[in-house]
N, C-alpha and C positions, 0 to 999 in steps of 0.2 A: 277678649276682654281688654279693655283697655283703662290698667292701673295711674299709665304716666300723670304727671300732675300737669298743670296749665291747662289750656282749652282742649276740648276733644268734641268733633262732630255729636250730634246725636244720633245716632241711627237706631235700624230695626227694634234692639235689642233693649235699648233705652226705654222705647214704647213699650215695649211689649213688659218690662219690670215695671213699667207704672200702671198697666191695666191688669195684670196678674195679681200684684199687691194690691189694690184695691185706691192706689195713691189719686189716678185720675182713669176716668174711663176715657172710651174716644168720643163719646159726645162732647166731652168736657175740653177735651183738644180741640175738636172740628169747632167751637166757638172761639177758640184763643188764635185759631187759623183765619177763621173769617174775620175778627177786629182785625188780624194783622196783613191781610190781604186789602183790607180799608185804608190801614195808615201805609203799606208801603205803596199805594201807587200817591199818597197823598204827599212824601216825602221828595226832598228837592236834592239830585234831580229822580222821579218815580224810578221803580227798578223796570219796572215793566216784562218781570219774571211768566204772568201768569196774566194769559190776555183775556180771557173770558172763564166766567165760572157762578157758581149759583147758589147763593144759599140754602134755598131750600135743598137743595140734591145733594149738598155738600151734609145735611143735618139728619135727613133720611137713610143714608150710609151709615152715617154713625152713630145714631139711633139705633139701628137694627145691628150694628157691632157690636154695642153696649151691653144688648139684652144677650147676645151670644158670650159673651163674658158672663154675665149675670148669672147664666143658665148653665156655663160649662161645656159648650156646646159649639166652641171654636170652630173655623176654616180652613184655615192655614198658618204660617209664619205672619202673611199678612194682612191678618183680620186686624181690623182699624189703623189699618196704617196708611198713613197718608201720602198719596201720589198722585203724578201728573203725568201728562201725555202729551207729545208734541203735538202741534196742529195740524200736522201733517194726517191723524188718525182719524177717522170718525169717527168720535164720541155723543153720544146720547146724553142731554140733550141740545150741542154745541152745535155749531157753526161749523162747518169743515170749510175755513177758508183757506189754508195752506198758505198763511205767510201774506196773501193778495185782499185787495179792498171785491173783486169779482168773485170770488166762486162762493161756494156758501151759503147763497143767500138764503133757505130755508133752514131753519134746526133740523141736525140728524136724526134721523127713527129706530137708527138699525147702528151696532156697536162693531167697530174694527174687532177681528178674533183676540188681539191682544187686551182691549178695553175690556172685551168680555170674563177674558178669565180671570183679569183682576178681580172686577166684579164679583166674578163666581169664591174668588179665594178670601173674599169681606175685606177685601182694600178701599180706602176711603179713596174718591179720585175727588182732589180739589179742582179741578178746570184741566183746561188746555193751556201747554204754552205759548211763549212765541218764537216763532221762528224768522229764518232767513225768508226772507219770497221765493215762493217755489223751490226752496233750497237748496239757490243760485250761489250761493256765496257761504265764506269763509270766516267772517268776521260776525256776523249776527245784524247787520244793520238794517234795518227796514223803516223807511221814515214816513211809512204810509200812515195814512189817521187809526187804523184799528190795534197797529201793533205798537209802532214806535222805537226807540234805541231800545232794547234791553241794557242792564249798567252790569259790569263783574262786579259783585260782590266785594272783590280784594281791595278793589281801586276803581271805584264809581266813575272816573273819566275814561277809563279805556274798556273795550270791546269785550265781549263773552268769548267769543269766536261763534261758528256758526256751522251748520244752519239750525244743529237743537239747540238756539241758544237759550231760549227761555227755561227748559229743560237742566241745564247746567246751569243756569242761573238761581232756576229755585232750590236746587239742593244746597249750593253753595250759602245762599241765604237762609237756612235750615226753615223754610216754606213747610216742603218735605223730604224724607230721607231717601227715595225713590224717583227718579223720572224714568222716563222710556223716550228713544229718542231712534231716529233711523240715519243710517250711515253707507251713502255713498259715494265719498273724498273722503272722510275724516268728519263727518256733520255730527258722531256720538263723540270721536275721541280730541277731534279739536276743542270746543267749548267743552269740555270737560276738563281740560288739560289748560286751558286758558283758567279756568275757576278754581283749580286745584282741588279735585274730585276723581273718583275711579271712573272712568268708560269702559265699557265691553262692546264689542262689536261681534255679535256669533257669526259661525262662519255660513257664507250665504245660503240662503233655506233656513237654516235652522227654527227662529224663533217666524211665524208665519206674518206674514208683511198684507195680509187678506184686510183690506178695511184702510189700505193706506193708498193717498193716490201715485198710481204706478210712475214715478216720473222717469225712471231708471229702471228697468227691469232686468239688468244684467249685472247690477255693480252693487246695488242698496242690502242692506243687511237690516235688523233691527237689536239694537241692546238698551241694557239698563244703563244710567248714571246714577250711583250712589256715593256715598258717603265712606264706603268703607269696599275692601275684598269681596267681606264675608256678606257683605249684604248685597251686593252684584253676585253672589252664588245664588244666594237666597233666592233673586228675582229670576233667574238664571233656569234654574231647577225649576222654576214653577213652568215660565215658558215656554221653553224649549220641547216642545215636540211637533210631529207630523201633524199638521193640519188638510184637512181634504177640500179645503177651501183655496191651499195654496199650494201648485204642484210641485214648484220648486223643494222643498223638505221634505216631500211625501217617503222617500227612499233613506233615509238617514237612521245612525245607529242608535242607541237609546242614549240619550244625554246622561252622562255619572259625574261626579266628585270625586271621579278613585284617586285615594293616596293626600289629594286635596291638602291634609293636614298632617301632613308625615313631619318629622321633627327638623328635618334637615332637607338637603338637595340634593344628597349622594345619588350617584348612580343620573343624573339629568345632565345633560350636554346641548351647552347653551351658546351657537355661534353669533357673532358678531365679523362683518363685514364693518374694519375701522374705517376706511379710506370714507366708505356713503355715514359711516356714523357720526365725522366729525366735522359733516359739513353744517354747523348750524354757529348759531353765536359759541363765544367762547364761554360765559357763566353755565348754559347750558350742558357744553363738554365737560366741562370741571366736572359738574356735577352727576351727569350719567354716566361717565365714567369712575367715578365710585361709587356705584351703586351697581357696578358691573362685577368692581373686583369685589362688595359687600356679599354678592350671590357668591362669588368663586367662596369666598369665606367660610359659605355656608355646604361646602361639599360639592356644589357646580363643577364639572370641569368646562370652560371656556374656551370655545374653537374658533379659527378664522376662519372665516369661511367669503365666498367672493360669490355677490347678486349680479350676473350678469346680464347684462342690456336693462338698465335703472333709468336710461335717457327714453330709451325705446316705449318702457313702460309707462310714461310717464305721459310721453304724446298718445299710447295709445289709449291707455284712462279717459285721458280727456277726450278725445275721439268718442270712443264709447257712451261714453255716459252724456256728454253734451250732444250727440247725433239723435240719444235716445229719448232725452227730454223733448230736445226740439221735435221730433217725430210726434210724439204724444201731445206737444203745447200747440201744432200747428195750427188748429181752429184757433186756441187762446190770441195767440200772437197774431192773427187777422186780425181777430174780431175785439182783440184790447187792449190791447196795442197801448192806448194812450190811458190805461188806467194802470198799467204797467209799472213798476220803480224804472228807473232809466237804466241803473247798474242790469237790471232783467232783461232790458231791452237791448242793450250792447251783449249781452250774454249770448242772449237767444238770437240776436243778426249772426255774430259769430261762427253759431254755432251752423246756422244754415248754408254754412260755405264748404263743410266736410261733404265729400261725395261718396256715393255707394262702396266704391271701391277702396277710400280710404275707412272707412267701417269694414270693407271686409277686412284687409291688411293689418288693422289693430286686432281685429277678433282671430286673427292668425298668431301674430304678437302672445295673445290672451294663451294662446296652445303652447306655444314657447317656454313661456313664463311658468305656466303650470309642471309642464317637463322638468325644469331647472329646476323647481319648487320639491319637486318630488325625488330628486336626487340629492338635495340638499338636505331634508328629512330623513332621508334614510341614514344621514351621516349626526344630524343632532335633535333634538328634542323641540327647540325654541330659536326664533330670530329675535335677538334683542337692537334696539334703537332708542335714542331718545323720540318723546314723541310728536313734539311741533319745535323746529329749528330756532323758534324765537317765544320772548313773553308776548304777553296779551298789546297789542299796537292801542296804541288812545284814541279816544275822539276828540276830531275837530267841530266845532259850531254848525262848521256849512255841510257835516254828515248827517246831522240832526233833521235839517232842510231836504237837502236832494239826496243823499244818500253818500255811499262810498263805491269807488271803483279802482283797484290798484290793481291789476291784474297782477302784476310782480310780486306781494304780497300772498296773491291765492295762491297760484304757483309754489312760491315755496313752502308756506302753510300745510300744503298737501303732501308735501314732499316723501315723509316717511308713512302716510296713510294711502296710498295708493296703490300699493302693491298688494294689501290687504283686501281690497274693494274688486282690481280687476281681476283678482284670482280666487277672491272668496274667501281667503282663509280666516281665519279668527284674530282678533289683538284686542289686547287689554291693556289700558294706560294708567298707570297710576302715582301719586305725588309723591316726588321724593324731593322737594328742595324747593327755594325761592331764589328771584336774581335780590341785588342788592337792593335792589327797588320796593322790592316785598314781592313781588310777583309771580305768582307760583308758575316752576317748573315739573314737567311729569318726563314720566318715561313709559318704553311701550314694549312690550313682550307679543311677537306674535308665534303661532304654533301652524303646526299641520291641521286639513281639513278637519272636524269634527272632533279635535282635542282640544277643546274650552278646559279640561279636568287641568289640564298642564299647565295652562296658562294664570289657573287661579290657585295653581301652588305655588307657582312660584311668584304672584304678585302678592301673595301675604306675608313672605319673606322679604319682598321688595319694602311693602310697608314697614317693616321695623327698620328701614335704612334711615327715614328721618328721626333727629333727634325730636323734633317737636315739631307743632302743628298752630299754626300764626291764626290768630281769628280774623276771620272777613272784616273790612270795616260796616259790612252791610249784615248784620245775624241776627237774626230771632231767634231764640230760644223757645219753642214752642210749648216747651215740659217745665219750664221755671213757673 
């Protein structure tokens, strides 16, 4: 519950006291969505949160939520609750163009597993977002004709981050209280952390990736972007299970919330490696490091602890995940080469320079790293880090045009998300501050394999670190 006075997200729970009390149903929402899906792409300059979506589909949901309200006869937490899905998913009855003016060309027939059980739980899905192209990148930029910039909410000239940027951009503009986004760099928790919103990244397998196209199939996770903790449990709890569609999760332990809401953090041991923690801007440090000692406050005890080979890890990420794309893009990259963004096209040249053998040596790396991972676990509960070393970078005019490409920027963008991606494990980023600029700052908790339950206790203690909560200058109030 949240009593504070000033602005406060809306989330799940919001909804759900206005269609319980009888105040508005979700039909009556899904029209106040759709005018404001009309005015914000008509606003200067468009947010361009939500790249394609449908009225009709958007009214037929919540129509048939309505009558389950009506009737008593509820789904889940999120019957009529309004959400989106990066474009990376296949959504019925969208486009699956994944960020690119080529793929997609016909509407989907058939619903990614994740789309599905939305569906199945009477979640309203307003559209698709937008994303990076093929997402290649870190910043959310894609100046193709179907997506466009996406704008952060916070501050309409600078970046979302990427690649779920649209994803992280509709929440952040309270569009809706839920996106879903996939994450293999940092693609849930950078734009997330760039909007100043929760990201989760479950840890690999977990939530089933069946119905997304494979561009990474060693590094990519999928999680929610919300608005709060508890509504990232919320969506958390629903997805999270073995799918037989996707082999990678088939074997995993049953997803809980244990403990989740315990009063404090006693008995939790939470290391921190300072030397990699405080390599990022200074406002940044300031700031996550009190939100470090705010946990120790809370019963925490605090351990150093040393991630060793961070350099190592880092080329072999990239290795990995850029070998896997381009393996998979190889027909694209022939045959479209010139319908390409150019940033995609320096990507993927790039990326076809790594040889067999350095994919093996990263995927060796990858064993390393897991060893260390798991000797470090045995010693504390959480790795804590800030979660992107800088605020949101701005747009230039001529990004608008051709695009952007600072490789220097990705790089460090990535910097605390990568260890997360090549080993699998789970992290959760969430808002604890702004720089002086207004721009929100997050931070990032990550845990051992398959303990999400950790990671969302201790970020709801993380959430009371900030004193208050700045409003986007981009927000609709969907419930006023």
């Amino acid at each position: 519950d949240s009593t504070e006075n000033g602005f406060s997200f809306k989330g799940i729970k919001d909804y759900l006291d206005c269609y319980r009390s009888g105040k508005l149903t979700p039909a009556q929402v899904a029209k106040n969505i759709i005018a404001t899906l009309e005015d914000c792409d008509k606003s200067t300059p468009p947010l361009r949160a939500i790249v394609q979506w449908d009225q009709e589909q958007i009214m037929l949901m919540a129509e048939a939520s309505t009558a389950r309200y009506r009737n008593k006869c509820t789904l889940s937490y999120l019957d009529g609750i309004p959400v989106c899905l990066k474009e990376e998913f296949k959504v019925v009855p969208y486009h699956h163009r994944v960020g690119t003016v080529y793929l997609g060309t016909e509407p989907e027939t058939e619903d990614a597993t994740v789309a599905k059980k939305l569906r199945e739980a009477g979640a309203v899905i307003i559209g698709v977002s937008n994303m990076h192209e093929l997402g290649t990148g870190t910043t959310g930029c894609n100046p193709n004709r179907y997506h466009k910039i996406p704008r952060n909410p916070y501050k309409p000239n600078c970046f979302t981050g990427g690649s779920s940027s649209g994803s992280a951009a509709a929440v952040a503009a309270g569009l809706c209280p839920v996106a879903i986004g996939t994450d293999g760099g940092g693609s849930v928790r950078i734009p997330a952390s760039f909007c100043g919103v929760v990201g989760l990244k479950g840890t690999f397998g977990r939530i089933s990736a069946h119905g997304c196209l494979p561009l990474s199939y060693s590094t990519v996770s999928v999680g929610p972007i919300c608005t709060s903790v508890t509504d990232a449990a919320i969506v958390y709890s629903l997805l999270a299970e073995p799918d037989p569609l996707y082999p990678y999760g088939l074997k995993q332990p049953k997803a809980t919330l244990s403990d989740m809401c315990a009063p404090d953090l006693k008995g939790l041991k939470l290391g921190v490696d300072w030397t990699y923690f405080k390599a990022c801007d200074a406002e940044v440090v300031s700031i996550c490091e009190k939100a470090v000692w705010h946990l120790q406050s809370l019963g925490a005890c605090v351990v150093e602890v040393s991630l060793p080979e961070m350099e190592e890890v880092r080329v072999a990420h990239a290795t990995c995940i850029l070998s896997e794309m381009r393996d998979f893009l190889q027909p694209d990259f022939n045959k479209h080469f010139h319908e390409m963004n150019l940033e995609t096209r320096a990507t993927m040249a790039l990326a076809s320079q790594f040889t067999a053998l350095d994919y093996i040596k990263a995927n060796r790396q990858r064993t390393r790293s897991m060893a260390f991972l798991r000797e470090i676990f045995a010693a504390v509960h959480c790795i804590l880090t800030p979660a992107v070393p800088s605020t949101a970078p701005r747009i230039y005019e001529s990004d608008l045009v051709t695009g952007s490409s600072d490789l220097s920027f990705t790089v460090r963008s990535m910097r605390f998300m990568q260890l997360g991606n090549f080993t699998g494990i789970p992290g959760l980023v969430v808002p604890v501050g702004y720089s002086a600029a207004g721009l929100p700052i997050n931070f990032q908790v990550m845990a051992k394999w398959w303990d999400e339950a950790v990671l969302l206790r201790v970020g709801l203690k993380l959430e009371q670190f900030r004193n208050q909560t700045k409003k986007p200058s981009i927000y609709y109030d969907i419930l006023a």
